[in-house]
ZABA-661403 format. One line per 2 residues: number of its first residue (from 0); their letters; for each residue x, y, z of N, C-alpha, C. Coordinates in Angstrom, 2 decimals. Layout:
BEGIN
NUM> a> X,Y,Z,X,Y,Z,X,Y,Z; ...
# end
This chain:
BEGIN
0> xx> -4.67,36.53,56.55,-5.78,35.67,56.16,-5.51,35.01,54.80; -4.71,35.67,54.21,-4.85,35.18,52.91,-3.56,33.67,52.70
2> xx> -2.86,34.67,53.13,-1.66,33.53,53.60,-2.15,32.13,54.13; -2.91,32.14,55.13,-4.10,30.81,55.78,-4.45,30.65,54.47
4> xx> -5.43,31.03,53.60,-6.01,30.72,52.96,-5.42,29.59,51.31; -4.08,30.30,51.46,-3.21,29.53,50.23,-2.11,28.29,51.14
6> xx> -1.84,28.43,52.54,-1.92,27.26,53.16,-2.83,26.49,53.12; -3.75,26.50,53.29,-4.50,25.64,53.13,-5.13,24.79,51.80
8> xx> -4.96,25.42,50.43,-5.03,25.32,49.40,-3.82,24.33,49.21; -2.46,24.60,48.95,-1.68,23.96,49.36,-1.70,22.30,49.89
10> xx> -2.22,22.49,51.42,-3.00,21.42,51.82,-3.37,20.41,51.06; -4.37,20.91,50.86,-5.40,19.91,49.90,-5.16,19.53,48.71
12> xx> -3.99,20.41,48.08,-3.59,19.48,47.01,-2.51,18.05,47.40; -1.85,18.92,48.39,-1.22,17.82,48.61,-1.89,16.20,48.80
14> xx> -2.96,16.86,49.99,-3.75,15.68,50.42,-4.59,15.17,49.44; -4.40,15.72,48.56,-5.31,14.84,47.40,-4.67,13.99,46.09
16> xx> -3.01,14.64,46.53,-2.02,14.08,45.30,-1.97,12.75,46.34; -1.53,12.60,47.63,-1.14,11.74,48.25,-2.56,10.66,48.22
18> xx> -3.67,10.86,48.35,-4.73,10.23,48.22,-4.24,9.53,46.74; -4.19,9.93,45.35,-4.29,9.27,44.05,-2.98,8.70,44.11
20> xx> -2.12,9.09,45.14,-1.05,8.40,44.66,-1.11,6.79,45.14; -1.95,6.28,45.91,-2.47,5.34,46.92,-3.03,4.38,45.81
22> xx> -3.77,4.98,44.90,-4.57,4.38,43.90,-3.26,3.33,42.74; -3.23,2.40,42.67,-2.42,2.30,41.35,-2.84,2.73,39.74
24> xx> -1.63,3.08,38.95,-2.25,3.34,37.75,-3.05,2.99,37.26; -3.24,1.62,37.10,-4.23,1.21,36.16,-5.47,1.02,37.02
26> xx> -5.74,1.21,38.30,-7.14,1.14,38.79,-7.71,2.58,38.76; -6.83,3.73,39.16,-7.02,4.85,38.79,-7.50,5.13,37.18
28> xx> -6.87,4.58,36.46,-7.63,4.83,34.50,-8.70,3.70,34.80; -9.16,2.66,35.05,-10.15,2.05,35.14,-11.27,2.95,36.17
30> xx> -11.08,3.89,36.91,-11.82,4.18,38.00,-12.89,5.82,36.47; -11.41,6.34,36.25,-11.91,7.31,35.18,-12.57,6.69,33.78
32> xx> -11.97,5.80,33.33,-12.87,4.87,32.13,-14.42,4.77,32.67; -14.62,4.01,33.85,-15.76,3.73,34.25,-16.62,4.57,34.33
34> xx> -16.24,6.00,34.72,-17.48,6.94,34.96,-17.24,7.60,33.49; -16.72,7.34,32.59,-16.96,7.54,31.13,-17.50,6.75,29.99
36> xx> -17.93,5.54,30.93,-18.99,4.62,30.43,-18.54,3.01,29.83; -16.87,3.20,30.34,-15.87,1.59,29.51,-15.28,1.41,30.59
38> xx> -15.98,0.91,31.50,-15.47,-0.03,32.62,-14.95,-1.25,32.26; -13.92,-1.65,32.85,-13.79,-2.92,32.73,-14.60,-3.99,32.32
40> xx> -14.46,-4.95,31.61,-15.82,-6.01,31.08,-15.70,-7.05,32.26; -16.57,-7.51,33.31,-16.68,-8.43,33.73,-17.32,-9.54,33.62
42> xx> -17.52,-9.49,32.35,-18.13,-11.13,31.07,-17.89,-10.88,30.29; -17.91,-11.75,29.39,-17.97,-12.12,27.92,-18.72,-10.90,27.24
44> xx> -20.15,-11.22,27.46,-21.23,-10.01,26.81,-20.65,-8.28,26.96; -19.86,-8.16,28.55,-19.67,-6.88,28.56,-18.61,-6.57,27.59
46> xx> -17.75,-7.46,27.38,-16.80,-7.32,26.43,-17.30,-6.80,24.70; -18.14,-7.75,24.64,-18.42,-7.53,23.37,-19.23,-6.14,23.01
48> xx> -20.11,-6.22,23.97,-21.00,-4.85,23.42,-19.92,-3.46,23.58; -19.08,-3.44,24.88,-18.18,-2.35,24.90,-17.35,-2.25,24.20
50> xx> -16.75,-3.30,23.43,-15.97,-3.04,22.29,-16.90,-2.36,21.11; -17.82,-2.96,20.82,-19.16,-2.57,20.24,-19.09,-0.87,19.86
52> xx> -19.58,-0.78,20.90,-19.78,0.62,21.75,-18.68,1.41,21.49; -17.74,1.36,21.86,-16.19,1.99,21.52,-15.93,2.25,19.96
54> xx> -16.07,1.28,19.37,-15.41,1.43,17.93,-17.19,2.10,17.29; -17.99,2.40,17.74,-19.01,3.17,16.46,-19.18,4.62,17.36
56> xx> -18.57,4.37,18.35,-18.65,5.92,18.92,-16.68,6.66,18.52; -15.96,5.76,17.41,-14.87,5.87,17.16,-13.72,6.26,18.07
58> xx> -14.00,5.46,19.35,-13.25,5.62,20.53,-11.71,4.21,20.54; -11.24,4.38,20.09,-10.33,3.56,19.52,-9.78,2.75,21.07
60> xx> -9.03,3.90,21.23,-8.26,3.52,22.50,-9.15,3.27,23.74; -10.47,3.10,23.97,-11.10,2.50,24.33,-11.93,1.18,24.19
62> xx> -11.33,0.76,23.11,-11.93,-0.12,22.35,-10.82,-0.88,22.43; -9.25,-0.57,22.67,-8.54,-1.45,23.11,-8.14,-2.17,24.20
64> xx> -9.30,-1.74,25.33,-9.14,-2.09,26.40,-10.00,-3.37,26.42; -10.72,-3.85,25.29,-11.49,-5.07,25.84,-11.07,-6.09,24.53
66> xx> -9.51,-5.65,23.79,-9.08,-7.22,23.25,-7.43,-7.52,23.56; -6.99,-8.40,23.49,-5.71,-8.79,23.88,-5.19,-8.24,23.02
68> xx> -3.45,-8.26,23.36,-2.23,-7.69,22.40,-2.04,-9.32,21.32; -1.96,-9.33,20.54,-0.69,-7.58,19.87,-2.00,-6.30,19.40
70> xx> -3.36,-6.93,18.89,-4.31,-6.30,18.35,-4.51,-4.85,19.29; -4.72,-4.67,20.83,-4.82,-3.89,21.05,-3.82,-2.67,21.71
72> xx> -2.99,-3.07,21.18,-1.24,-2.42,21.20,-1.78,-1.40,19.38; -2.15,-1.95,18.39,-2.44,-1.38,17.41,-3.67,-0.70,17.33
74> xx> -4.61,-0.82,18.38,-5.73,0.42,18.47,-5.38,1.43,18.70; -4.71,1.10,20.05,-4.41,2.08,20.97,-3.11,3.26,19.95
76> xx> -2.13,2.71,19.60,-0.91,3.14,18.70,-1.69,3.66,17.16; -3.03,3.36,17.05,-3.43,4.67,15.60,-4.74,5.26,15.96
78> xx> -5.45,4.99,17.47,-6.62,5.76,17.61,-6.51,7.21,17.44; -5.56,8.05,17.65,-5.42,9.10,17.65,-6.60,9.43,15.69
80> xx> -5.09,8.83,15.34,-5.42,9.25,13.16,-6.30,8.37,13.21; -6.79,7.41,13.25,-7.94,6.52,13.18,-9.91,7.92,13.57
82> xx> -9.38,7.98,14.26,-10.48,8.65,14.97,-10.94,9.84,13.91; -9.98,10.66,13.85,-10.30,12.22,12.74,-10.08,11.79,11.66
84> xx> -9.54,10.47,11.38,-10.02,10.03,9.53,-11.53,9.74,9.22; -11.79,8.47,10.46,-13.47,8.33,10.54,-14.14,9.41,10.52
86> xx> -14.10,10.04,11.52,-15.02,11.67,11.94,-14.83,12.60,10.49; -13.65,12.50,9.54,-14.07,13.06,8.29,-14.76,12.58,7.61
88> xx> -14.77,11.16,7.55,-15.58,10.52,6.42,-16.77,10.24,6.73; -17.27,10.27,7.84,-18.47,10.43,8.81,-18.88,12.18,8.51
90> xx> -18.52,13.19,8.68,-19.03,14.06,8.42,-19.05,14.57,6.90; -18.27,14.09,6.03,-18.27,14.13,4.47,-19.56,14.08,3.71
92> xx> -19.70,12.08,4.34,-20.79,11.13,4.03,-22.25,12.03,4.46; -22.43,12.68,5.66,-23.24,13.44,5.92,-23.94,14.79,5.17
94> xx> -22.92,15.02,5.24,-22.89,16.37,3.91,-23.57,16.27,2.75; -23.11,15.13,1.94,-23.05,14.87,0.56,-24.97,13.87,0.94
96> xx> -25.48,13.74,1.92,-26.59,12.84,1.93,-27.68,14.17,2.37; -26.95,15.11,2.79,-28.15,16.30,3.39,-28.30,16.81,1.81
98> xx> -27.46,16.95,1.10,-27.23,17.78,-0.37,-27.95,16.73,-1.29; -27.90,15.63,-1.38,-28.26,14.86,-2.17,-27.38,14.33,-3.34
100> xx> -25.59,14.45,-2.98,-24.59,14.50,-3.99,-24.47,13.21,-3.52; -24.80,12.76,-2.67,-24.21,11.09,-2.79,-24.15,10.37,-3.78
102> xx> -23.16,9.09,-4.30,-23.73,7.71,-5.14,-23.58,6.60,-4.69; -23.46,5.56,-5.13,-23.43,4.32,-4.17,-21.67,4.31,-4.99
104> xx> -20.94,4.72,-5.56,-19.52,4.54,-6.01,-19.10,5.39,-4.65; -19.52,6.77,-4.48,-18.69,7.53,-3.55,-18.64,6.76,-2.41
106> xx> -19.82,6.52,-2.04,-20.52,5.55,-0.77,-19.10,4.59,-0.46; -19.08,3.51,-1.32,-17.76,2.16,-1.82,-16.77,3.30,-1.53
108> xx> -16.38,4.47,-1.79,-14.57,4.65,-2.14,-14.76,5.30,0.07; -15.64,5.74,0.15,-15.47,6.34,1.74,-15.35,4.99,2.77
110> xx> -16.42,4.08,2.61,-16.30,2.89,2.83,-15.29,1.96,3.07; -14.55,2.34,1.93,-13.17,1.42,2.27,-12.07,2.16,3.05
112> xx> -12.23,3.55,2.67,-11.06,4.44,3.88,-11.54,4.36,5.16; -12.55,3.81,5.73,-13.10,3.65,6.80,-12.19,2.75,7.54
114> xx> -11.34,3.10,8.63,-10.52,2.67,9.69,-10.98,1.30,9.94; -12.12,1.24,10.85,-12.52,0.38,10.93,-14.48,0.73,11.42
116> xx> -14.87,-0.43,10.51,-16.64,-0.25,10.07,-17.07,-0.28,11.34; -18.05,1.27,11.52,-18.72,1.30,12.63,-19.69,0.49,13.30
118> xx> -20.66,-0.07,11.67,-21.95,-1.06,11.89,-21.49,-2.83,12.16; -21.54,-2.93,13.31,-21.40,-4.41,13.68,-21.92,-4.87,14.96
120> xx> -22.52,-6.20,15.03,-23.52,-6.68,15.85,-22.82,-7.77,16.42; -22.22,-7.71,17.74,-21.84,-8.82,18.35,-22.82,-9.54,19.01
122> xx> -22.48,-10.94,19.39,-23.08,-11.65,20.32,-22.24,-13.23,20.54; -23.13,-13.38,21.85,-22.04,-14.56,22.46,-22.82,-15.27,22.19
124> xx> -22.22,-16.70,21.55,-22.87,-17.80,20.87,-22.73,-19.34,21.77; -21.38,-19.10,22.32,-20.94,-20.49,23.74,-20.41,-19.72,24.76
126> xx> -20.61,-20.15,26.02,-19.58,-20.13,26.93,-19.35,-21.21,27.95; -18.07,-21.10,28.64,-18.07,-22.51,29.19,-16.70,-22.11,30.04
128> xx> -16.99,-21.84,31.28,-16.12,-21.65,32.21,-15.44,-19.95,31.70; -13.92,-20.23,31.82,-13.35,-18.93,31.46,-13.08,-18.58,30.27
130> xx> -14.07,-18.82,29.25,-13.70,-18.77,27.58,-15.31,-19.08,27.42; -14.94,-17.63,26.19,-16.49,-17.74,25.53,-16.17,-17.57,23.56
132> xx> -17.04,-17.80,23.05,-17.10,-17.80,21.43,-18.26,-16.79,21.13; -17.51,-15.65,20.33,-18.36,-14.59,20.32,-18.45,-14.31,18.56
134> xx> -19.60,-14.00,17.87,-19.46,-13.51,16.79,-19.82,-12.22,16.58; -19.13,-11.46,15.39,-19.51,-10.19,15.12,-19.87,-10.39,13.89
136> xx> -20.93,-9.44,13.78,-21.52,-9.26,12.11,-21.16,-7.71,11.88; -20.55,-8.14,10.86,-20.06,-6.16,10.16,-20.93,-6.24,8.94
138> xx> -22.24,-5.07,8.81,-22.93,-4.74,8.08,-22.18,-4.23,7.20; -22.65,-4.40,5.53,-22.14,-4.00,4.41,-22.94,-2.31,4.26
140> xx> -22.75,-2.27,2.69,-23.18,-1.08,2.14,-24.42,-1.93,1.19; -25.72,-0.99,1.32,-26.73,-1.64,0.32,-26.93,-0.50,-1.05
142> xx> -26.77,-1.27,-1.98,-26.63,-0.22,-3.67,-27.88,-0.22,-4.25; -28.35,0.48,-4.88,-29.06,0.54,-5.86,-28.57,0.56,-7.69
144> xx> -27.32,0.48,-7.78,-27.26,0.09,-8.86,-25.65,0.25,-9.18; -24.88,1.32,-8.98,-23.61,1.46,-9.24,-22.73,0.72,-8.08
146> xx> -21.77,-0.61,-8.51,-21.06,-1.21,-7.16,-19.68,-1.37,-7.98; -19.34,-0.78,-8.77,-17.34,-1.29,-9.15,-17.01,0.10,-9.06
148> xx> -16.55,0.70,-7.61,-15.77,1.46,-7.80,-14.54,1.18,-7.95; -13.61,2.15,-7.96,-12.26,1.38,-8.23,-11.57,1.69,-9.40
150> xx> -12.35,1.50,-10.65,-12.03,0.66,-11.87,-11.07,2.13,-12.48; -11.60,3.49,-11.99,-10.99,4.81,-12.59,-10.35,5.85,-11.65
152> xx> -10.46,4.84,-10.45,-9.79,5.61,-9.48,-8.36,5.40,-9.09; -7.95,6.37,-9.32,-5.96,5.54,-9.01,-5.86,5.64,-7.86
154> xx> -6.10,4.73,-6.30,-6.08,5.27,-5.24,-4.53,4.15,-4.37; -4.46,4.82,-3.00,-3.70,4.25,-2.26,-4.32,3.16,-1.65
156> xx> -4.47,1.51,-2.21,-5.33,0.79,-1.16,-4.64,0.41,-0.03; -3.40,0.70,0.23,-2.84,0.49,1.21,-3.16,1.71,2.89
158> xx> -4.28,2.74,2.57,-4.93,3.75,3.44,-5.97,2.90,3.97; -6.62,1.87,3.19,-7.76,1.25,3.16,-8.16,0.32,4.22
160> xx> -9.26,0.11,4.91,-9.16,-0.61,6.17,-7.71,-0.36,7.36; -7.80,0.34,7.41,-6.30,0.51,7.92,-6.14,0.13,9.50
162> xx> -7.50,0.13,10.26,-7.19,-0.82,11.59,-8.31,-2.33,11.53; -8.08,-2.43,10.52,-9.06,-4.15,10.32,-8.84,-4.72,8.87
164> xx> -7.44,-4.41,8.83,-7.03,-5.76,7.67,-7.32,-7.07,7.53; -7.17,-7.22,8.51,-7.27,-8.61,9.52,-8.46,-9.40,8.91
166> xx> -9.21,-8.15,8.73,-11.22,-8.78,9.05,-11.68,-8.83,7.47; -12.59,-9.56,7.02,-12.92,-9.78,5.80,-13.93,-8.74,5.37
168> xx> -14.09,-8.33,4.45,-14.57,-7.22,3.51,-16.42,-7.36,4.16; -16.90,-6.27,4.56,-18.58,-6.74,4.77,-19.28,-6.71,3.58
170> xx> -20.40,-6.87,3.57,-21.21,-7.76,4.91,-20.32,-9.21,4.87; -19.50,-9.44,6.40,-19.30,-10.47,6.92,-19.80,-11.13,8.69
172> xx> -19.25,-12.01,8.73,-19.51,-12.47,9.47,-18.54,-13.19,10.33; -18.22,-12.88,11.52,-16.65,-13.69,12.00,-17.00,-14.21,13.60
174> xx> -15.58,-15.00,13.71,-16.19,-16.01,15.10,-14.42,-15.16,15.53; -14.52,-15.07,17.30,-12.96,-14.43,17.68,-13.88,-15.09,19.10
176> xx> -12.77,-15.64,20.07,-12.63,-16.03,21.19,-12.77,-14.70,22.47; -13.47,-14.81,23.58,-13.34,-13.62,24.36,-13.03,-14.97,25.85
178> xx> -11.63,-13.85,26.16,-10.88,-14.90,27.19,-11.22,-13.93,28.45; -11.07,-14.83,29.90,-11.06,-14.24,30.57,-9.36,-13.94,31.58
180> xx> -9.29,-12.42,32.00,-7.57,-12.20,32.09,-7.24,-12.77,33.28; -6.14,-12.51,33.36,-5.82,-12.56,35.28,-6.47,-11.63,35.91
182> xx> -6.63,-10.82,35.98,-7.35,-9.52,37.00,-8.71,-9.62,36.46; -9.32,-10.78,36.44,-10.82,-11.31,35.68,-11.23,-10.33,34.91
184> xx> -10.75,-9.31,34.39,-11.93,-8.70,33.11,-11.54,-9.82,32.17; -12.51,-8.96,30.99,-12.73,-10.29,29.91,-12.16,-9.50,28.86
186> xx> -11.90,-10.14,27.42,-11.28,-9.35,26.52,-11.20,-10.35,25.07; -11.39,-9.64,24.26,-11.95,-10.55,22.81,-10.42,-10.96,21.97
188> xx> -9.95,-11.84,21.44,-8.51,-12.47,21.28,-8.69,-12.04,19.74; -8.52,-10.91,19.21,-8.20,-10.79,17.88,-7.11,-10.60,17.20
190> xx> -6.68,-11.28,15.79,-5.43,-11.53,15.42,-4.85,-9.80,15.22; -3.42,-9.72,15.11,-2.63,-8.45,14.72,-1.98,-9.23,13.66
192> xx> -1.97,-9.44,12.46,-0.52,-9.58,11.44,0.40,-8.42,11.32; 1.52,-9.03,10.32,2.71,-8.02,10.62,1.63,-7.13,9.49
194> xx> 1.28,-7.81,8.36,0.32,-6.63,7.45,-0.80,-5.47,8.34; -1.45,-5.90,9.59,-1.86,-4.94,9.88,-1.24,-3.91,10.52
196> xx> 0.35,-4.56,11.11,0.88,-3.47,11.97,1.73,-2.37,10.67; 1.91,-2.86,10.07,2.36,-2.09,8.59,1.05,-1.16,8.33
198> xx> -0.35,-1.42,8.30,-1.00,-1.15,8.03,-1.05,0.82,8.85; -1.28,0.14,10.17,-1.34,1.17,11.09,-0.12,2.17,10.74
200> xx> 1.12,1.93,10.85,1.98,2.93,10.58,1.90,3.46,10.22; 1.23,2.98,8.74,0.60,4.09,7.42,0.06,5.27,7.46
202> xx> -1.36,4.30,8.71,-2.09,5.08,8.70,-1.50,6.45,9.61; -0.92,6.20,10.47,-0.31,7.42,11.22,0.14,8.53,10.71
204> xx> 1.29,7.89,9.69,2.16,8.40,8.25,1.14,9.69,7.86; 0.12,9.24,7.26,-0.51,8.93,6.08,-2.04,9.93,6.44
206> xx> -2.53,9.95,7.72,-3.94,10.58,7.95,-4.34,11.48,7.41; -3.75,12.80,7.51,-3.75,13.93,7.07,-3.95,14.51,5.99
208> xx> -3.32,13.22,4.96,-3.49,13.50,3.79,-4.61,13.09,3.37; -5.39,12.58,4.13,-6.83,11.93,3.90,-8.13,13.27,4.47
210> xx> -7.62,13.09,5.76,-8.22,13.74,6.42,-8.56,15.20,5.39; -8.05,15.86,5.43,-7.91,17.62,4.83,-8.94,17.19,3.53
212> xx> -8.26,16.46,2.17,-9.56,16.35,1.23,-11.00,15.91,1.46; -11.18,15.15,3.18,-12.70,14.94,3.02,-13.08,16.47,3.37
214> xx> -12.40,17.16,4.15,-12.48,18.26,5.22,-12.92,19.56,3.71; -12.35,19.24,2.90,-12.17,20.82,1.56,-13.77,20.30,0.76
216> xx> -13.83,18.45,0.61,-15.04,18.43,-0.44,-16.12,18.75,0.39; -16.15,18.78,1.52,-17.49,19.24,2.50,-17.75,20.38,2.96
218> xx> -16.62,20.87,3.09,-16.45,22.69,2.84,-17.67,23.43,1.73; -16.77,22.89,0.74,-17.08,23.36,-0.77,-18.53,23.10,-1.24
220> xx> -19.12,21.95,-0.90,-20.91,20.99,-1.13,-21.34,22.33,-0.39; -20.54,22.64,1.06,-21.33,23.42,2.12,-21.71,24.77,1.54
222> xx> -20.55,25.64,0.91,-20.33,27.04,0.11,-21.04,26.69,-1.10; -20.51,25.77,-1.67,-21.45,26.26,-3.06,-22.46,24.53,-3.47
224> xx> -24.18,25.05,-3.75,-24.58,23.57,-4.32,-23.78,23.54,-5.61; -23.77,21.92,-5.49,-22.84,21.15,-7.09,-24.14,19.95,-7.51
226> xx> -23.33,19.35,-8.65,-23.71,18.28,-8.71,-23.02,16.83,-8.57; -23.57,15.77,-8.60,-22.66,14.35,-7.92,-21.91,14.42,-9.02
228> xx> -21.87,14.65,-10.10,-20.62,14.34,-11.09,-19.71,15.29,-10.62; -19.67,16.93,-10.14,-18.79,17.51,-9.98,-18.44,16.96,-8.78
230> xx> -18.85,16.21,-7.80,-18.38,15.93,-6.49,-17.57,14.99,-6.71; -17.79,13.69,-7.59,-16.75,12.90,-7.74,-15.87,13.22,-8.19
232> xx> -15.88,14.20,-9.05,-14.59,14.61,-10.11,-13.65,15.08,-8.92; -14.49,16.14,-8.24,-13.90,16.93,-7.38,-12.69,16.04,-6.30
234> xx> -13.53,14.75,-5.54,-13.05,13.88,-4.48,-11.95,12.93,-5.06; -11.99,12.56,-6.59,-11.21,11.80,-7.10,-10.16,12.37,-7.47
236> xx> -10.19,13.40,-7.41,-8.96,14.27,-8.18,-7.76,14.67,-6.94; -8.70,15.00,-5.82,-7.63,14.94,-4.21,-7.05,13.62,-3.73
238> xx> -8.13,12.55,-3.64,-7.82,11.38,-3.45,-6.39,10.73,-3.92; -6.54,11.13,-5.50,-5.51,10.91,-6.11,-4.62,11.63,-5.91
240> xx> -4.34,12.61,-5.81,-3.41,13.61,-5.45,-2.54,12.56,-4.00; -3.50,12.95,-3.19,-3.02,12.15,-1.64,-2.05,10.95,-2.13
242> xx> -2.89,10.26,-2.73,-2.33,8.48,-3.40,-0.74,8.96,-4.08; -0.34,9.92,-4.30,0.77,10.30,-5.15,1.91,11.04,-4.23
244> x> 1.37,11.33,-2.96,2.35,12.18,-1.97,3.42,10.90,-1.06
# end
């Protein structure tokens, strides 16, 4: 019986490898994307909001599925370090706002290590056959009084924006083309320079050493209360460290 029983097991894998093998690759990852919520874009709008969607849920390599190469050759090639740099500075920023150690300087220096800015509002402004004109708005940071960071910090700005060189400092505002492909999904035409693909390498290089100091100052806020002067001292002093490796 048992023997039947692992025949038949057997079986069914087979018959189920031979079933996916039927599928081609890329309709098979489109079939699994889809029931994970990044189906293919079949307009303009789906494009935009799922890119949307992708990059503030810091899904990188999902987020490269709805813009053309070279740009999404460089999502896909730093989502990995892209992803757990955000998710530190996302859970840092959290920390330091439950504690009340925040400032609007720390705010600016996390801000700019930010991969790429979660807060942005697309929408389609023309369309006209197989080409549409889409803008995104990337929300800034709002201060209450301290805004030149920088001025005492010896940092690496080359960590900085590290998958959106490309894009101008927020609060901006930008216009990028969303084309439609051969296999009709749709997909947003954003530039890659050689500076951003330099950029990305970096960041690959380079994560870890980012990553770990947001990971120790949020530790530490967590173990012991401080105050925002000891937190900056504290964050500027790793930062810099990193900037020197």
């Amino acid at each position: 019986m048992r023997r039947i029983l692992v025949l038949i097991a057997i079986v069914a894998v087979v018959g189920v490898g031979g079933y996916l093998f039927l599928f081609k690759k890329k309709d098979l990852r489109n079939m699994l994307d889809s029931a994970s919520g990044y189906p293919p874009a079949t307009n303009a709008k789906e494009a935009v909001d799922l890119f949307a969607k992708a990059i503030k849920n810091r899904d990188y390599r999902q987020a490269a599925k709805y813009v053309t190469d070279p740009f999404a050759r460089e999502l896909d090639k730093g989502a990995d370090a892209a992803k757990e740099l955000g998710e530190g500075i996302d859970d840092l920023t959290s920390r330091m706002k439950n504690d009340g150690v925040i400032t609007d300087e720390i705010q600016i220096i996390l801000f700019s290590f930010d991969p790429f800015w979660k807060e942005l509002t697309p929408a389609i402004v023309k369309e006209s056959g197989s080409e549409a004109t889409a803008t995104f708005l990337f929300e800034g940071l709002t201060f209450r009084g301290q805004d030149r960071a920088f001025e005492s910090w010896r940092l690496d700005l080359r960590m900085m924006r590290a998958l959106s060189v490309d894009f101008p400092l927020p609060p901006a505002k930008i216009t990028a083309k969303v084309v439609k492909q051969s296999d009709d999904s749709w997909k947003i035409a954003f530039p890659a320079s050689v500076a951003q693909q330099a950029a990305t390498s970096r960041l690959i290089d380079r994560y870890k050493d980012y990553v770990n100091p947001f990971k120790i100052v949020s530790q530490e806020i967590k173990r012991d209360p401080t105050t925002k002067e000891n937190v900056k001292k504290r964050l500027k002093e790793l930062l810099e460290e990193a900037a020197q490796n």
